[in-house]
PDB file of N, CA, C and O in Angstrom:
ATOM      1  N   UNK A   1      95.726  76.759 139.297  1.00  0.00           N
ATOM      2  CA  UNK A   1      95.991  75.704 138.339  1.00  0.00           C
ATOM      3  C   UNK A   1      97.105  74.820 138.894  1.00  0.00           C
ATOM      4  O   UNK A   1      97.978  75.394 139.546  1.00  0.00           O
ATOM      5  N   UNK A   2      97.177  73.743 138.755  1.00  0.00           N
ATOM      6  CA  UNK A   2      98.097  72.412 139.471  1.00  0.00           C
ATOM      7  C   UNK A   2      99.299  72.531 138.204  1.00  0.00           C
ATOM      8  O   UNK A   2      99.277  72.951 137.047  1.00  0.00           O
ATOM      9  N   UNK A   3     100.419  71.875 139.161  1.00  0.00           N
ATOM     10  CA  UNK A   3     101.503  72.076 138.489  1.00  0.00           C
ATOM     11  C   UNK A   3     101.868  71.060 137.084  1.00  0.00           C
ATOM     12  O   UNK A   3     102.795  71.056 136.275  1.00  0.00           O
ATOM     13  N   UNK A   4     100.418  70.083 137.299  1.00  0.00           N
ATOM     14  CA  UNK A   4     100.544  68.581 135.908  1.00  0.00           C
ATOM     15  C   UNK A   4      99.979  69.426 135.210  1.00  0.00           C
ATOM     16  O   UNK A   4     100.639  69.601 134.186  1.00  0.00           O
ATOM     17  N   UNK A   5      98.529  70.431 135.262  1.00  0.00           N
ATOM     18  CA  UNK A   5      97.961  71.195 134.193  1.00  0.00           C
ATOM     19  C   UNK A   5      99.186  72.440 133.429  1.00  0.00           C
ATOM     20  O   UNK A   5      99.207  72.734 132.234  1.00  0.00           O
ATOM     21  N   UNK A   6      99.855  72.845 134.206  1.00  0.00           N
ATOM     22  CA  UNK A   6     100.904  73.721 133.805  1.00  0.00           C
ATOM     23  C   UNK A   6     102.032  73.110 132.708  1.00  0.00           C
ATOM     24  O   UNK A   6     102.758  73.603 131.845  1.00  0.00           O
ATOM     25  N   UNK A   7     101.756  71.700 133.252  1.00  0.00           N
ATOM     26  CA  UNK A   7     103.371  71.202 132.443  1.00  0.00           C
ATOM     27  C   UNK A   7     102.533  70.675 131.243  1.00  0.00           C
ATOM     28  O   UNK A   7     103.349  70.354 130.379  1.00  0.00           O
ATOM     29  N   UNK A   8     101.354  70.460 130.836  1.00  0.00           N
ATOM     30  CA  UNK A   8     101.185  70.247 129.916  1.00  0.00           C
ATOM     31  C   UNK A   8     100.638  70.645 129.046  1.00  0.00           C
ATOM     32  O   UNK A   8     100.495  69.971 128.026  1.00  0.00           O
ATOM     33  N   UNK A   9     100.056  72.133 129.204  1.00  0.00           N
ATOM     34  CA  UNK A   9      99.891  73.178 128.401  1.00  0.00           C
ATOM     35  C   UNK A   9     100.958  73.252 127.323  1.00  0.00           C
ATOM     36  O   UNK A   9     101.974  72.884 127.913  1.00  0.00           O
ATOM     37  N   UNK A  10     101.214  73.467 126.337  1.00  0.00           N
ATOM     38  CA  UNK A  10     101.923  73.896 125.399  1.00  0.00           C
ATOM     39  C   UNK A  10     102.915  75.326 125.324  1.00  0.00           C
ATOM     40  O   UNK A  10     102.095  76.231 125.473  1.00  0.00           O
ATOM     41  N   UNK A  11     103.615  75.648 125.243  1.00  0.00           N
ATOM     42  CA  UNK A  11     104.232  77.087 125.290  1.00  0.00           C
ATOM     43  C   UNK A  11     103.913  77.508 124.031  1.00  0.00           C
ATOM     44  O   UNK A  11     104.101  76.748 123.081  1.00  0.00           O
ATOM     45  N   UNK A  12     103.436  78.661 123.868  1.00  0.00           N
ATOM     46  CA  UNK A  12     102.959  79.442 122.688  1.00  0.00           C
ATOM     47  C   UNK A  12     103.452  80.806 122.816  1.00  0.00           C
ATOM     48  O   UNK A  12     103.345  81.477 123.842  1.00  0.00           O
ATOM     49  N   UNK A  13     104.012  81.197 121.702  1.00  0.00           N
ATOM     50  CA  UNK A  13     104.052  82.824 121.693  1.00  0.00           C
ATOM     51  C   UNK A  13     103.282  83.635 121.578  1.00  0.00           C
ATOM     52  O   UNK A  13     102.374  83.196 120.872  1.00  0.00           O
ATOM     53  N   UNK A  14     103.057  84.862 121.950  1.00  0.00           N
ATOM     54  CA  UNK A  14     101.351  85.602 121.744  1.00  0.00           C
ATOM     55  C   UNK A  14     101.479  85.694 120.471  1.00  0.00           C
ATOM     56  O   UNK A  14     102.513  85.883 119.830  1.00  0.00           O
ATOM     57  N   UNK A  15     100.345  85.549 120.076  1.00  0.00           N
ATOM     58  CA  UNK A  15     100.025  86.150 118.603  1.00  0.00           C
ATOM     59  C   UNK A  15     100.339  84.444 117.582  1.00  0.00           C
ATOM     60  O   UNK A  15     100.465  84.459 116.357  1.00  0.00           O
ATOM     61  N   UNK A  16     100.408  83.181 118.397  1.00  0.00           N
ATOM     62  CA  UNK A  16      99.964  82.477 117.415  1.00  0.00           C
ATOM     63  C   UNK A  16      99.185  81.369 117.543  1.00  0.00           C
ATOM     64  O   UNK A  16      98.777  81.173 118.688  1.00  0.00           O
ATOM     65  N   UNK A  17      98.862  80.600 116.729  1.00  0.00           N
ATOM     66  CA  UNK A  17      97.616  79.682 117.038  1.00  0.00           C
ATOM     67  C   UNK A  17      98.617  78.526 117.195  1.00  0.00           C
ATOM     68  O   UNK A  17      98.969  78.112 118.300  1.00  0.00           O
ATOM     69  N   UNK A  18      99.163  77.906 115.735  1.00  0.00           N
ATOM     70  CA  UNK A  18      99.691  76.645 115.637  1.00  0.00           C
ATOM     71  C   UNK A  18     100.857  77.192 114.971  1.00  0.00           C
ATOM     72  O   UNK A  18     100.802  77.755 113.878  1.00  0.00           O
ATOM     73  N   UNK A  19     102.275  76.956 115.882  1.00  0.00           N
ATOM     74  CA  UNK A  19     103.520  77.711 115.933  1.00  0.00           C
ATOM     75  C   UNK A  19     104.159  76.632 114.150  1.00  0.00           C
ATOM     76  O   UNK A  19     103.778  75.510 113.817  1.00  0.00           O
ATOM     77  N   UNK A  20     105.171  77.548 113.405  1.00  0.00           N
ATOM     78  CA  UNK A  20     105.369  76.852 112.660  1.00  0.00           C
ATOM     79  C   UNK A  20     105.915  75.259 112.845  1.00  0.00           C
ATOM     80  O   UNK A  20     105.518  74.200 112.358  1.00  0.00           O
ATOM     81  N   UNK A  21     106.779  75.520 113.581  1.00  0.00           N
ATOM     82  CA  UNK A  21     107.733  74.194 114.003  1.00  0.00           C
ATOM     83  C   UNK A  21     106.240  72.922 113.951  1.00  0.00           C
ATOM     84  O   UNK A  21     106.099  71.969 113.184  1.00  0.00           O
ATOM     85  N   UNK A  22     105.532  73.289 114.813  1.00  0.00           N
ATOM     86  CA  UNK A  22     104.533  72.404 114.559  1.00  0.00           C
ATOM     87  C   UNK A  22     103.876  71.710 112.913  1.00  0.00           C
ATOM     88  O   UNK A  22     103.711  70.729 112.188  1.00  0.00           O
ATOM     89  N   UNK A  23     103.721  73.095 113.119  1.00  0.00           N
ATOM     90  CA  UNK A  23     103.199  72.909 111.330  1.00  0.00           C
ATOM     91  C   UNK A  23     103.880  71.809 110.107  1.00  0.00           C
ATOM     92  O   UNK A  23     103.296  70.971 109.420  1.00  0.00           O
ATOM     93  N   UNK A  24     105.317  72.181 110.150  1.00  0.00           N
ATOM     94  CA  UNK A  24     106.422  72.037 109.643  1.00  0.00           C
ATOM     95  C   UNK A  24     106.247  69.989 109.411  1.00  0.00           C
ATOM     96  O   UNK A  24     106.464  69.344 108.386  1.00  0.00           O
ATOM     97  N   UNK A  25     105.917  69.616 110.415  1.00  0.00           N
ATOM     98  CA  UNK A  25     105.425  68.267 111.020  1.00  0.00           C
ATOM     99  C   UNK A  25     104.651  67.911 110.008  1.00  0.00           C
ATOM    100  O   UNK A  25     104.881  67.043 109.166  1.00  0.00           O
ATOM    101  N   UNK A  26     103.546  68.735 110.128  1.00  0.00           N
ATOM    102  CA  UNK A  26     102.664  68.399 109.041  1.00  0.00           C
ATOM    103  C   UNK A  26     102.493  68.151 107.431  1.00  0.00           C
ATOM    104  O   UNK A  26     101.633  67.728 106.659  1.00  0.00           O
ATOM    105  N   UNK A  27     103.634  68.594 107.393  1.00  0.00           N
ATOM    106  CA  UNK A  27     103.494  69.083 105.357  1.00  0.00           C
ATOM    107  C   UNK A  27     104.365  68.057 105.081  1.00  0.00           C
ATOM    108  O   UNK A  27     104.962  67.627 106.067  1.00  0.00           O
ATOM    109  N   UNK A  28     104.644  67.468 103.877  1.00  0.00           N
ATOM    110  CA  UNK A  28     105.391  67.033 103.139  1.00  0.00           C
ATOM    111  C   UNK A  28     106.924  68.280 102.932  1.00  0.00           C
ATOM    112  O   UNK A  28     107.074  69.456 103.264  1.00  0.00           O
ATOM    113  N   UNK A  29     107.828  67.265 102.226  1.00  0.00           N
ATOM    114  CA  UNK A  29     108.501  68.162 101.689  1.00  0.00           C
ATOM    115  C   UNK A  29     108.353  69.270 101.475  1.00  0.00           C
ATOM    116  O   UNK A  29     107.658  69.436 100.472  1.00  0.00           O
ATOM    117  N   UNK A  30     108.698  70.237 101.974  1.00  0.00           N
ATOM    118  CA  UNK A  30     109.135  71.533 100.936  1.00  0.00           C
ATOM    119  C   UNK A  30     110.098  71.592  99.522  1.00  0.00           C
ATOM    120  O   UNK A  30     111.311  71.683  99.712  1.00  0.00           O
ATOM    121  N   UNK A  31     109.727  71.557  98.463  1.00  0.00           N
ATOM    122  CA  UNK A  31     110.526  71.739  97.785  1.00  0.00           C
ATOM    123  C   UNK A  31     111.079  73.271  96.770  1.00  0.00           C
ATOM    124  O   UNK A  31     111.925  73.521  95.911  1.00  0.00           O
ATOM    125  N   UNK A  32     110.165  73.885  97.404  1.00  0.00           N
ATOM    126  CA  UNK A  32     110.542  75.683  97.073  1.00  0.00           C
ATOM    127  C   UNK A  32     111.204  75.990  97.898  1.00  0.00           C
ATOM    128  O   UNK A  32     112.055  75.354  98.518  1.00  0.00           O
ATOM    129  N   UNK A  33     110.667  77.604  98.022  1.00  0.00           N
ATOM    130  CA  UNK A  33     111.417  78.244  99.234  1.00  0.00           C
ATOM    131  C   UNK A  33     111.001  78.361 100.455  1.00  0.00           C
ATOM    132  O   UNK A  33     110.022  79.073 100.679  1.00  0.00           O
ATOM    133  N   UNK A  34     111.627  77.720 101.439  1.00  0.00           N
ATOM    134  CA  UNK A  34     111.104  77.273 102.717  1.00  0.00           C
ATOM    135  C   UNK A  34     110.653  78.183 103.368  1.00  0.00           C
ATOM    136  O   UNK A  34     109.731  77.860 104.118  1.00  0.00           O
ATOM    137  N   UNK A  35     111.145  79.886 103.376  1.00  0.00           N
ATOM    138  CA  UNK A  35     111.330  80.567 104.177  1.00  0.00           C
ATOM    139  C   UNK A  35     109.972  81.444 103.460  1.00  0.00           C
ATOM    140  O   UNK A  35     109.238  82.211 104.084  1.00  0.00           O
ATOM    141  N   UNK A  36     109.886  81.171 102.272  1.00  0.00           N
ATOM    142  CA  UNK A  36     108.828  81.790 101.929  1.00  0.00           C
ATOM    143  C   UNK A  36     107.286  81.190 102.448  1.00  0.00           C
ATOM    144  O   UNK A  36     106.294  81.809 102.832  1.00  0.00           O
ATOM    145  N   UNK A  37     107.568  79.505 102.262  1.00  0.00           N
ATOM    146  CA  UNK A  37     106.123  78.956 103.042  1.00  0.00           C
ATOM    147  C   UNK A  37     105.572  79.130 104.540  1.00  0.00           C
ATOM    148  O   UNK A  37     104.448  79.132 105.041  1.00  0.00           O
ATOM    149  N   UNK A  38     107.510  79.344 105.254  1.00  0.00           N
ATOM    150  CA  UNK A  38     107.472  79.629 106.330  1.00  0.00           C
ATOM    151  C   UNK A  38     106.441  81.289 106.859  1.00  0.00           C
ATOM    152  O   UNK A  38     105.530  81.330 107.687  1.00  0.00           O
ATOM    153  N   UNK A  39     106.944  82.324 106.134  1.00  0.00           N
ATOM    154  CA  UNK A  39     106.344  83.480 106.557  1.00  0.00           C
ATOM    155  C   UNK A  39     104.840  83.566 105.958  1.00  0.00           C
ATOM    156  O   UNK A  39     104.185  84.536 106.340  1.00  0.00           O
ATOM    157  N   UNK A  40     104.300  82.777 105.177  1.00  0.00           N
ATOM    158  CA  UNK A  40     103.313  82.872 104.429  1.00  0.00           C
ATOM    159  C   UNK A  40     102.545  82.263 105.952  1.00  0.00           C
ATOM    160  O   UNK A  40     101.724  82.817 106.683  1.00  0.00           O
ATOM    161  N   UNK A  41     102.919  81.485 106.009  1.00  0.00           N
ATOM    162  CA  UNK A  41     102.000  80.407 107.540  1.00  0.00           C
ATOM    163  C   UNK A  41     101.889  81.311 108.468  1.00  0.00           C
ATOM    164  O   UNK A  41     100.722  81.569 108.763  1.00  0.00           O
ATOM    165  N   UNK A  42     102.773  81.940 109.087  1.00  0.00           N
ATOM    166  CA  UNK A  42     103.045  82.812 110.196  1.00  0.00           C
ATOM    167  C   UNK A  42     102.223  84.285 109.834  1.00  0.00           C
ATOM    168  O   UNK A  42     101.901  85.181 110.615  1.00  0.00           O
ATOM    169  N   UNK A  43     102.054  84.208 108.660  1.00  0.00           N
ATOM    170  CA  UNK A  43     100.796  85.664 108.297  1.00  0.00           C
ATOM    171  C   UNK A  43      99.359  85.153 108.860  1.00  0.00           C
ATOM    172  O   UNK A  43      98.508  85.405 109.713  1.00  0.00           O
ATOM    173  N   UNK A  44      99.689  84.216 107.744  1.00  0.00           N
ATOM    174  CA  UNK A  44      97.603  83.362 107.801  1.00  0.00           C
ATOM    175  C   UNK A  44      97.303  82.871 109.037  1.00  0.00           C
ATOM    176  O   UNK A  44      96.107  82.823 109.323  1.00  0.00           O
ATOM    177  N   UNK A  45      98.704  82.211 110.447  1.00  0.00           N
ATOM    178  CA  UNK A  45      98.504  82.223 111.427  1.00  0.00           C
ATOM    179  C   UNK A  45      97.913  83.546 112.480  1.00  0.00           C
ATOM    180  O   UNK A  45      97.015  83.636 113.318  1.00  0.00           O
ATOM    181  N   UNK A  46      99.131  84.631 111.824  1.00  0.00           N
ATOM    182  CA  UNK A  46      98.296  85.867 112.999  1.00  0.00           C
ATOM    183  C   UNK A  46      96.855  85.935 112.689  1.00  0.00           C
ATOM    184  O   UNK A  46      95.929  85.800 113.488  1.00  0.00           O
ATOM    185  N   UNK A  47      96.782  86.196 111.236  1.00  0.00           N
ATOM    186  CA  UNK A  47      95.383  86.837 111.131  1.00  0.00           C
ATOM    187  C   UNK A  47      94.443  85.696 111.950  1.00  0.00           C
ATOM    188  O   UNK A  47      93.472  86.181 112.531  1.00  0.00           O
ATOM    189  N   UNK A  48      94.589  84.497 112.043  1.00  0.00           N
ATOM    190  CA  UNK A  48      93.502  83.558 112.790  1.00  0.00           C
ATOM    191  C   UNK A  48      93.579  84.011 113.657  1.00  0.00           C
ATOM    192  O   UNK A  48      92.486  84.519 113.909  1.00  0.00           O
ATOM    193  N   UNK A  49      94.395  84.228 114.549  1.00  0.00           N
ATOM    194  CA  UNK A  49      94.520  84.836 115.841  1.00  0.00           C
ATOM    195  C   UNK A  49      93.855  86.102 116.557  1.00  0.00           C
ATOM    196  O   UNK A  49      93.173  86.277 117.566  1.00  0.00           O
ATOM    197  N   UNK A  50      94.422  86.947 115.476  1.00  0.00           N
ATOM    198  CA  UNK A  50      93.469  88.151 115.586  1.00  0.00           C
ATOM    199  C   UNK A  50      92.233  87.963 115.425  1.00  0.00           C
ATOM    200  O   UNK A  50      91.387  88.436 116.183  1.00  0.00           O
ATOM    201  N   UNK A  51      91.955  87.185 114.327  1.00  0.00           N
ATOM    202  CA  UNK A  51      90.172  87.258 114.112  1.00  0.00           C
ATOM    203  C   UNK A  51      89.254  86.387 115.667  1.00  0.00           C
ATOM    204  O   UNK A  51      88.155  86.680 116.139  1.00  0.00           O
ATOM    205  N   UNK A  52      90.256  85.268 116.124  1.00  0.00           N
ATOM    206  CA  UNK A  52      89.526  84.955 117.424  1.00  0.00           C
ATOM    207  C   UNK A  52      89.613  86.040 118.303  1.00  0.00           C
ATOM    208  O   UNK A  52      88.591  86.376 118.902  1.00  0.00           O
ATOM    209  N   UNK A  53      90.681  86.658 118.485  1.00  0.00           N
ATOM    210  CA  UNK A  53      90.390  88.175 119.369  1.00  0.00           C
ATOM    211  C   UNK A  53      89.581  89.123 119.241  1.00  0.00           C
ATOM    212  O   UNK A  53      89.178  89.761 120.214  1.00  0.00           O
ATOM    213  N   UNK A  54      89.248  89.344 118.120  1.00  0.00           N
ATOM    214  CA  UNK A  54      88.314  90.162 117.500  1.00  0.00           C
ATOM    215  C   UNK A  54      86.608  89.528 118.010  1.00  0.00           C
ATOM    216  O   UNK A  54      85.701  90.287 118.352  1.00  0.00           O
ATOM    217  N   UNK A  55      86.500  88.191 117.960  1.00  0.00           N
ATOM    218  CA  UNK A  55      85.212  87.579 117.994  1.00  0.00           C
ATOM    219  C   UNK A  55      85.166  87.806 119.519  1.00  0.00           C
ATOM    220  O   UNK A  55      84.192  88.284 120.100  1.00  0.00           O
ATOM    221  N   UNK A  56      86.167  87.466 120.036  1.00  0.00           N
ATOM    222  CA  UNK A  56      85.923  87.157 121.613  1.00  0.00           C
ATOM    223  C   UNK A  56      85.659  88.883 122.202  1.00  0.00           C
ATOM    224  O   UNK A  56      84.778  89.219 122.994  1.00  0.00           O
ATOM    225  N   UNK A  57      86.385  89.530 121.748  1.00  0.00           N
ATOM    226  CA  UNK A  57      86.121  90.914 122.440  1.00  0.00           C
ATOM    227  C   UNK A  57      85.035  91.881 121.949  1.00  0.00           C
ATOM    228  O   UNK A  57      84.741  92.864 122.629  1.00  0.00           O
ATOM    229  N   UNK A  58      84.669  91.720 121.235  1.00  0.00           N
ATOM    230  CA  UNK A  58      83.385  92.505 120.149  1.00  0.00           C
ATOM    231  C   UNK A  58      82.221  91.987 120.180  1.00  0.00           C
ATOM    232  O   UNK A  58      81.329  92.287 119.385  1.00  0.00           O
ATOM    233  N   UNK A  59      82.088  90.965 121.313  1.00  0.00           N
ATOM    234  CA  UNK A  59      80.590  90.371 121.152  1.00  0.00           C
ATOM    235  C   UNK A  59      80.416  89.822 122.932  1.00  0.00           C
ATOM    236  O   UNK A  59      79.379  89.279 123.312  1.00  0.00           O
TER     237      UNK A  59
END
């Protein structure tokens, strides 16, 4: 892989699809508890994750 394809890959941590910070971008205000919308995302994120692992390795 060339070093322009490298730099523009994204850095991701294992285990997520679309990192919150990203997310975060997306939404309006928060006006609850942040930390609660925060871990709620980061659940419904793994499980996407897992379930593409699951598809990709089981078939």
């Amino acid at each position: 892989m060339s070093d322009e394809r490298k730099a523009e890959q994204p850095k991701r941590p294992p285990g997520v699809c679309v990192p919150w910070q990203e997310k975060l971008k997306e939404l309006p205000e928060i006006k609850g508890d942040r930390e609660l919308v925060q871990r709620v995302w980061e659940d419904v994120d793994a499980l996407g994750y897992v379930y593409i692992w699951h598809c990709l390795l089981s078939f």
